[in-house]
C-alpha positions as CSV (number, residue, x, y, z in Angstrom):
1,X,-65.3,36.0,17.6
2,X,-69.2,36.0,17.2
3,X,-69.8,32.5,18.3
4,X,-67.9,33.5,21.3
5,X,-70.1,36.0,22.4
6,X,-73.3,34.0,21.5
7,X,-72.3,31.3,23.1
8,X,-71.5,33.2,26.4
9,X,-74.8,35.1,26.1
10,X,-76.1,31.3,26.5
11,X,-77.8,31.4,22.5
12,X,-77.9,28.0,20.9
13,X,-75.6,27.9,18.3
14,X,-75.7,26.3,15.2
15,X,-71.9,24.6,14.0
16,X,-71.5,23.1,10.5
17,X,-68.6,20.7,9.5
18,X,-66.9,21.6,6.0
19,X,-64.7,19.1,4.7
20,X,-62.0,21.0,2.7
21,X,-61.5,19.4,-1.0
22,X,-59.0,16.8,-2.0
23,X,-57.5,19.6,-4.3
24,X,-57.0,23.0,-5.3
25,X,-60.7,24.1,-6.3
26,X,-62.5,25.0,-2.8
27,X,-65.3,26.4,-4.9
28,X,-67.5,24.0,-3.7
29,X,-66.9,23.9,-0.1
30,X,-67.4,27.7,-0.4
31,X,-70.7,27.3,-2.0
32,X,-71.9,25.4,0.2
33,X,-71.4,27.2,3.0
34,X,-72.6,30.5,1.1
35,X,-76.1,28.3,1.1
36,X,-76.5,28.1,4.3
37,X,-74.4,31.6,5.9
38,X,-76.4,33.3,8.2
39,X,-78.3,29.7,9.3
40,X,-75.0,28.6,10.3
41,X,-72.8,30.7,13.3
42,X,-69.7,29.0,12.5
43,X,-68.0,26.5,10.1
44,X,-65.4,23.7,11.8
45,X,-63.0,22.7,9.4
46,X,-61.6,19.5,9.9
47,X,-57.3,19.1,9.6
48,X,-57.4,15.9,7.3
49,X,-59.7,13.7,8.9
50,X,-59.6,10.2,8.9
51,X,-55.7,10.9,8.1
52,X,-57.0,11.2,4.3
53,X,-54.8,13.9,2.3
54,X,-56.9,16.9,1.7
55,X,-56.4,20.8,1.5
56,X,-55.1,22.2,5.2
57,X,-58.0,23.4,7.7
58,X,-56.1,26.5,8.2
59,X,-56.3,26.9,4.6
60,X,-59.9,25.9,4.2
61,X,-60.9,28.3,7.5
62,X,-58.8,31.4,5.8
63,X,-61.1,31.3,2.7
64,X,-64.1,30.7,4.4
65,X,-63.1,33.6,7.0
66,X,-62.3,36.2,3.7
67,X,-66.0,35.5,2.6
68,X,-67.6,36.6,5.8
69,X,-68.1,33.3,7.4
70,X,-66.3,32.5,11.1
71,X,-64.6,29.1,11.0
72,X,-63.4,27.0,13.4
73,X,-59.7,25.4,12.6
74,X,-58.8,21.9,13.5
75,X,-55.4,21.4,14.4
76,X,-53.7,18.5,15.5
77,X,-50.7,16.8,16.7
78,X,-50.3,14.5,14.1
79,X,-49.1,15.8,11.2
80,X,-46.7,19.0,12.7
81,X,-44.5,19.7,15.0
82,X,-44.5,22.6,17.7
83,X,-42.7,24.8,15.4
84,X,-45.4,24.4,12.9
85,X,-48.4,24.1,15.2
86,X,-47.3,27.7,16.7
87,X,-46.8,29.2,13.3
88,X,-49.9,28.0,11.9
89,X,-52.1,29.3,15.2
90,X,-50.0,32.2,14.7
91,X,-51.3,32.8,10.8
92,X,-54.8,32.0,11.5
93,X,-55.3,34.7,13.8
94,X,-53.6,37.4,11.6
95,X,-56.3,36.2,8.9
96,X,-59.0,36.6,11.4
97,X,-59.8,33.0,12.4
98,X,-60.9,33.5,15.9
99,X,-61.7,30.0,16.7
100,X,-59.1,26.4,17.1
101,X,-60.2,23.0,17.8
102,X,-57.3,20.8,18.9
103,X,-57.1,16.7,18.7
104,X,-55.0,14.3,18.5
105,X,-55.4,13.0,14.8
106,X,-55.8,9.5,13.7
107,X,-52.6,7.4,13.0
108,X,-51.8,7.6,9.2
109,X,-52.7,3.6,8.8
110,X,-56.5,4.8,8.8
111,X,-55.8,7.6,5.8
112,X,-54.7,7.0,1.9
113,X,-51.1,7.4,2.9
114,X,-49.7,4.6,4.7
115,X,-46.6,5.5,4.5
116,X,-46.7,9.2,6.2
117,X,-45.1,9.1,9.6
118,X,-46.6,10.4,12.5
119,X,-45.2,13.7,14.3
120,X,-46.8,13.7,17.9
121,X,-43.9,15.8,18.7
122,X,-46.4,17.4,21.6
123,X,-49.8,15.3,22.7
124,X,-53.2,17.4,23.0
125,X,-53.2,18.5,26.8
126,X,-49.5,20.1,25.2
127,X,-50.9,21.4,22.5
128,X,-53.6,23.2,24.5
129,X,-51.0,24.3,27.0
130,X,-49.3,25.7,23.7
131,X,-52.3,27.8,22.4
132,X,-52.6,29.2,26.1
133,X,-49.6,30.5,26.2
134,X,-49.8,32.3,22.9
135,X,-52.8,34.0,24.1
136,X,-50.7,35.2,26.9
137,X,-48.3,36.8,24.6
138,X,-45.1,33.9,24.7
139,X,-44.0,30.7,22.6
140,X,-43.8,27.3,24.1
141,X,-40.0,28.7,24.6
142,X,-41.1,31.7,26.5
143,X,-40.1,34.3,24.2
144,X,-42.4,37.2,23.7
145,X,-44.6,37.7,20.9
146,X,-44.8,40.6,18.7
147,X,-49.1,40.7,19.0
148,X,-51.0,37.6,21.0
149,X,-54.0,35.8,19.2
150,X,-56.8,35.4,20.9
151,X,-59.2,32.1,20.0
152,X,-62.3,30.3,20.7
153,X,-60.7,27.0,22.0
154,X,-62.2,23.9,21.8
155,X,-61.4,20.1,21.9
156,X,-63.6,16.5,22.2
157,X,-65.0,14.6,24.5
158,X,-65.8,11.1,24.2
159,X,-69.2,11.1,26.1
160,X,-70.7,8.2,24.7
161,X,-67.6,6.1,26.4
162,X,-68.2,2.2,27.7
163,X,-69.3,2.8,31.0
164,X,-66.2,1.1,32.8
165,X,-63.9,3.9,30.7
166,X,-66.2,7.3,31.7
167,X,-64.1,8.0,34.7
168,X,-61.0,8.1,33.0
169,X,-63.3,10.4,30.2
170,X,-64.0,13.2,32.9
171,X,-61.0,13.7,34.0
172,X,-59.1,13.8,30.9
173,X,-62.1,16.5,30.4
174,X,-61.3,18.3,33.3
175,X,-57.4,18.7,32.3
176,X,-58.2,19.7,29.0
177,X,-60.9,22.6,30.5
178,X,-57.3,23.6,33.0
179,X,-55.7,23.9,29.9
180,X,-58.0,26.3,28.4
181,X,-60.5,23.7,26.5
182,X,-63.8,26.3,26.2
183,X,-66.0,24.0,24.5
184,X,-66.1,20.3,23.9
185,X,-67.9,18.3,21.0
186,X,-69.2,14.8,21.3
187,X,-69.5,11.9,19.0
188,X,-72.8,11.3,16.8
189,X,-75.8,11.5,19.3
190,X,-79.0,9.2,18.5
191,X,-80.1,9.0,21.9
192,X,-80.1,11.8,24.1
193,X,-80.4,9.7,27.3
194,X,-77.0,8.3,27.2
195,X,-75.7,12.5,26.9
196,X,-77.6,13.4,29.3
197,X,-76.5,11.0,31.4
198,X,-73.1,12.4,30.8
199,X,-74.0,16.2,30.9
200,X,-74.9,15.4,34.5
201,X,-71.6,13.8,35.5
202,X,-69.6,17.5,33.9
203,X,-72.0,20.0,34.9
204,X,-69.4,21.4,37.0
205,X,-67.4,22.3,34.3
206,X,-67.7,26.2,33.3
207,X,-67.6,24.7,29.8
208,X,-70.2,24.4,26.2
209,X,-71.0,21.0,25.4
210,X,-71.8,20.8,21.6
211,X,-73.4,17.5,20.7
212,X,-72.4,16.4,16.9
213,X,-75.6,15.9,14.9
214,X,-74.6,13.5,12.4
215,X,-76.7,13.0,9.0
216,X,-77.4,9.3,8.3
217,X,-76.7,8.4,4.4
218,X,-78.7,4.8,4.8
219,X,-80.4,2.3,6.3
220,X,-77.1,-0.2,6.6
221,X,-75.0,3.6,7.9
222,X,-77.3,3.6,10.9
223,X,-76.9,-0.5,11.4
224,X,-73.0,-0.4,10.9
225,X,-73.0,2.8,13.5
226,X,-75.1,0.6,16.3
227,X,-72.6,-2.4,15.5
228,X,-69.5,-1.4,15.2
229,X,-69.1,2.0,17.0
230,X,-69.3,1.4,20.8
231,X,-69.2,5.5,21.2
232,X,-72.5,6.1,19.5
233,X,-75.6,4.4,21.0
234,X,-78.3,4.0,17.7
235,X,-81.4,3.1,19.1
236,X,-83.6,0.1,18.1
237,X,-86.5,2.3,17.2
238,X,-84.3,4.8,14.8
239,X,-83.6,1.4,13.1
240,X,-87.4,0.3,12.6
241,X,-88.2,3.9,12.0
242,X,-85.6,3.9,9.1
243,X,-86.6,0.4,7.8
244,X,-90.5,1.5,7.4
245,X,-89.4,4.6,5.8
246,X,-90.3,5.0,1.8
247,X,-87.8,7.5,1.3
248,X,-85.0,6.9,3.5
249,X,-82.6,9.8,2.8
250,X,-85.6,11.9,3.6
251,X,-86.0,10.2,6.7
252,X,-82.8,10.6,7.1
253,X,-83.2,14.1,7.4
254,X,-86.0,14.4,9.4
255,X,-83.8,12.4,12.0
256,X,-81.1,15.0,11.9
257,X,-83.3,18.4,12.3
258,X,-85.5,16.4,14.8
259,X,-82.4,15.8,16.7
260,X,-81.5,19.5,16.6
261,X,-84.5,20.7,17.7
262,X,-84.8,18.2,21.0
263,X,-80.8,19.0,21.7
264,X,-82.1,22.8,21.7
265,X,-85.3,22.1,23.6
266,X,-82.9,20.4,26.0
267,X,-80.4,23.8,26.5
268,X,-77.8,22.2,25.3
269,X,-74.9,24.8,24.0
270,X,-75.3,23.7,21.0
271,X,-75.0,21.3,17.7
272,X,-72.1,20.8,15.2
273,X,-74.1,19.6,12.2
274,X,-71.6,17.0,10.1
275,X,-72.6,15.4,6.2
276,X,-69.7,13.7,5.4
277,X,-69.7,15.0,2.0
278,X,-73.3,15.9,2.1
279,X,-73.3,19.7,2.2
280,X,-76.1,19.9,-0.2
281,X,-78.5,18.6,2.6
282,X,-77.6,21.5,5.0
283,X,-80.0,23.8,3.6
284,X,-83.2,21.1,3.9
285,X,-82.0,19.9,7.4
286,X,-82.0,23.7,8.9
287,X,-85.4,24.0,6.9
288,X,-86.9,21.4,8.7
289,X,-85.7,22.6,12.4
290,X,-87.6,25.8,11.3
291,X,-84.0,28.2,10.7
């Protein structure tokens, strides 16, 4: 994979989150990221986020994947078991998606289907151990594949945890990076003090951490972030800034390439740019951080 070897090379890379569609037409998740191809290294496709019914992210990576484009699949424990998971990391790779991000997946209670029951038939640090030994040619019941796949692997890392949980953060980090975790992608950062702060407690990880770059849609998204989500620290000046602003999506994106450009200016691995729905701004926040 590409991003792979960029990212090993130590080039800042450039991630963009495409929601798949809540439907059969993925024409305009494929436009979107047609805008910006070429800008962009890879695309992460999220598996149902939110636990809200949409198209697969193995599905969603295969067609970006046939258009040129690397993708990045989510998979997760939630919704299959290890049957399914295998088969599915199986089928990616013959259709040439080099790279797999695992998590857990919310609980169904948060999506539009209350009623869907949970698989969790295998937890994350499983499911990693479960793409590892794929890679090495064997099933999670040791029989020998007909052709290995070989992936990018990545997972998250909480690094904006309460101070009196971090501990317990780093070393679920480190057992995720024993079980083959490459790189690791943190919540929304607004304040790069409170990473950094964390960058220094993993540096001895052989690992990429790829801040999440996350495009405001508001004035009262950036105050319900710094109330109500104690992994994202908002600063009091973003607020003021935003408040003062005449044209506050605008500002909006200003604050999103700005952020991009100080996360490269600090050598960090990278950024995973996410819109929530708002693809069409991709193109004027890579514009203003000069791609």
């Amino acid at each position: 994979m590409e991003l792979a070897r960029k990212l090993d090379a130590g080039t800042f890379v450039v991630l963009a989150e495409m929601e798949p569609p809540k439907g059969a037409d993925a024409s305009a998740m494929v436009g979107a990221a047609t805008k910006v191809k070429g800008a962009v290294d890879a695309f992460l496709v999220p598996e149902m986020s939110n636990a809200v019914m949409r198209m697969s992210s193995l599905s969603g990576a295969m067609l970006l994947q046939a258009k040129g484009m690397d993708a990045i699949m989510q998979v997760n424990c939630r919704d299959r078991n290890r049957l399914a998971l295998q088969a599915d990391l199986l089928g990616a790779s013959a259709c040439g998606v080099g790279g797999v991000m695992a998590v857990s997946g919310e609980e169904p209670s948060f999506g539009d289907h209350h009623e869907a029951r949970p698989v969790y038939d295998i937890q994350l640090l499983e499911l990693l151990g479960a793409i590892r030994s794929l890679q090495s040619g064997r099933d999670m019941a040791g029989v020998e594949l007909a052709g290995a796949p070989q992936f990018l692997v990545g997972a998250a890392v909480n690094s904006g945890a309460p101070s009196h949980e971090l501990d317990r953060e780093v070393v679920e980090m480190r057992k995720k990076v024993e079980a083959g975790a490459r790189f690791f992608v943190t919540p929304p950062v607004f304040d790069l003090n409170v990473l950094e702060a964390f960058r220094q407690r993993v540096r001895e990880f052989d690992v990429h951490l790829i801040p999440t770059v996350l495009l405001l849609k508001s004035l009262g998204m950036a105050r319900y972030l710094q109330r109500h989500m104690a992994s994202v620290a908002v600063p009091g000046a973003l607020i003021q800034r935003l408040q003062k602003a005449p044209d506050k999506v605008r500002e909006c994106v200003r604050v999103a390439a700005e952020t991009v450009i100080a996360l490269r200016e600090a050598r960090y691995s990278g950024v995973l740019i996410s819109t929530l729905g708002w693809e069409h701004k991709l193109p004027e926040i890579l514009g203003g951080m000069g791609v």
